[in-house]
C-alpha positions as CSV (number, residue, x, y, z in Angstrom):
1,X,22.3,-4.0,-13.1
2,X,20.8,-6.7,-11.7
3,X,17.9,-8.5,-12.5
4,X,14.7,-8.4,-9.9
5,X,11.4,-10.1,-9.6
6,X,9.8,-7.4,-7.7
7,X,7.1,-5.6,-9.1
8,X,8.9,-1.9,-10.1
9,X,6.8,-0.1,-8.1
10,X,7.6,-1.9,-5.0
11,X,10.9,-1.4,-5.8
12,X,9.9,2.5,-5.8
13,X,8.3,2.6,-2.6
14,X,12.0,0.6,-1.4
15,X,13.7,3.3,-3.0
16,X,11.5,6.0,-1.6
17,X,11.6,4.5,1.5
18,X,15.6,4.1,1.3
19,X,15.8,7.7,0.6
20,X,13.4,9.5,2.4
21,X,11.7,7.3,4.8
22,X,8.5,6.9,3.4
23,X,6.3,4.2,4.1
24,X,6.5,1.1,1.8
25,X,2.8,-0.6,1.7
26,X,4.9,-3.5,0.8
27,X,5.7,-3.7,4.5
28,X,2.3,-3.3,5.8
29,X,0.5,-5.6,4.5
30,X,1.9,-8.8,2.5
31,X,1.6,-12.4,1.2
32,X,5.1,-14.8,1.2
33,X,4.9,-18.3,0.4
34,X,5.6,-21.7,2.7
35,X,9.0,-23.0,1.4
36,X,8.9,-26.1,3.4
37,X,6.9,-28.1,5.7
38,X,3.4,-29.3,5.7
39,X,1.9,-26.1,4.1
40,X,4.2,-25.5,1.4
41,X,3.6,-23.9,-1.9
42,X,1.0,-22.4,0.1
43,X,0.9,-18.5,0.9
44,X,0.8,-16.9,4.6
45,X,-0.5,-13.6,5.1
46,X,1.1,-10.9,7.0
47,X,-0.4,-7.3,8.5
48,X,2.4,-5.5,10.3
49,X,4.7,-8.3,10.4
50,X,1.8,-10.5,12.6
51,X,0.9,-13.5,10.3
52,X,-2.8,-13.6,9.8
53,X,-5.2,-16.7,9.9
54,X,-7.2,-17.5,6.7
55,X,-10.0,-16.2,8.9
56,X,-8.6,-13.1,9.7
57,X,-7.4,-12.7,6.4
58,X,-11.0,-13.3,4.7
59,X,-12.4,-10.5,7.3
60,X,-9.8,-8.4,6.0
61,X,-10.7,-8.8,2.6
62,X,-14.6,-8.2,3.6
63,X,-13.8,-5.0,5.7
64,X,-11.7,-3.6,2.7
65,X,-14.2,-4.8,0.2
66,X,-16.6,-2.6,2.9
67,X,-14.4,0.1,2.7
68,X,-14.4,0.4,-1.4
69,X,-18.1,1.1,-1.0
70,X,-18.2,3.3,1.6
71,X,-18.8,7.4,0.6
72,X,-15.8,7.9,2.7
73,X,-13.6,6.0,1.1
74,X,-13.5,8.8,-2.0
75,X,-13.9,11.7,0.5
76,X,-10.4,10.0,1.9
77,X,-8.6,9.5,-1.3
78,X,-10.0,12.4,-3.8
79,X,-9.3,15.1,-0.5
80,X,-6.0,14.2,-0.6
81,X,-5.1,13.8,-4.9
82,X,-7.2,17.5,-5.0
83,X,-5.0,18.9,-1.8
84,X,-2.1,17.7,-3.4
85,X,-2.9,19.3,-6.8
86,X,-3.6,22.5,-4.8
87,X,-0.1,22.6,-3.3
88,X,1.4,21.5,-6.5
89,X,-0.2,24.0,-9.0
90,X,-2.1,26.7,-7.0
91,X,-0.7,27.3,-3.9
92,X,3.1,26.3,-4.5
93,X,5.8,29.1,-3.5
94,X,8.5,26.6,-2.8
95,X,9.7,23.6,-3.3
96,X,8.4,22.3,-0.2
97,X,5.3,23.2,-1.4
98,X,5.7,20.8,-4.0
99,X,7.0,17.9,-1.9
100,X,4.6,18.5,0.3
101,X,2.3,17.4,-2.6
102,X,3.8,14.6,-3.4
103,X,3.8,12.9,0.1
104,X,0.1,13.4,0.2
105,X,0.0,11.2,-3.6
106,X,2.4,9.0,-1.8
107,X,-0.3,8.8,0.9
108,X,-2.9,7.8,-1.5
109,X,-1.0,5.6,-3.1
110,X,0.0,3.4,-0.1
111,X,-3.6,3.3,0.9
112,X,-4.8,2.0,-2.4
113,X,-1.6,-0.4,-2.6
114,X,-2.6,-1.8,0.8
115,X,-6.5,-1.7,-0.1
116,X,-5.0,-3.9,-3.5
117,X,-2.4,-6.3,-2.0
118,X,-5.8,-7.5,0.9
119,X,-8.4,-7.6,-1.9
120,X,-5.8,-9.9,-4.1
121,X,-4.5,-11.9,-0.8
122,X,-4.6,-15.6,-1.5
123,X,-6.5,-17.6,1.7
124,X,-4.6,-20.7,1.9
């Protein structure tokens, strides 16, 4: 098997995503460094495939920073982890049930992974 430098769970949400067509945060939101050229060794910053100015990426970082402290922002994520242990372990007949579950975790966890990958972004 071959060796990766990718963090193993981006290469979960590729794998995911491969098999099931979930999303991959990875995608959404994400930091690749200059190669070449004048800004090199530096890091660009890209939201949906649109690269970002450091301005843009600094209000990003505030409005998620913003976000963290907001009362919704637990309302959004808890909901969803105590929905998802609802169909899981209360509710669950099938085994949709049970995916069904799991895609709302997934949920979560892409937000969070997006909220993480903005807070961490380097501003070059």
């Amino acid at each position: 098997m071959a060796k990766s430098d990718k963090p193993i769970q981006q290469l979960l949400y590729e794998l995911l995503a491969d098999k099931v067509g979930s999303v991959d945060p990875h995608k959404i939101f994400y930091a690749k460094k200059i190669e070449s050229g004048q800004h090199a060794g530096k890091f660009a910053c890209y939201l949906s495939g649109k690269k970002l100015t450091p301005n843009e990426v600094t209000n990003l970082k505030q409005e998620v920073l913003l976000l963290e402290k907001m009362l919704l922002w637990p309302v959004f994520t808890e909901t969803l982890r105590h929905e998802a242990q609802l169909r899981m372990f209360e509710k669950s007949k099938t085994t949709e049930d049970m995916f069904f579950g799991k895609a709302l975790l997934h949920s979560v966890g892409v937000f969070e992974t997006i909220v993480s990958a903005i807070k961490n972004a380097h501003i070059d």
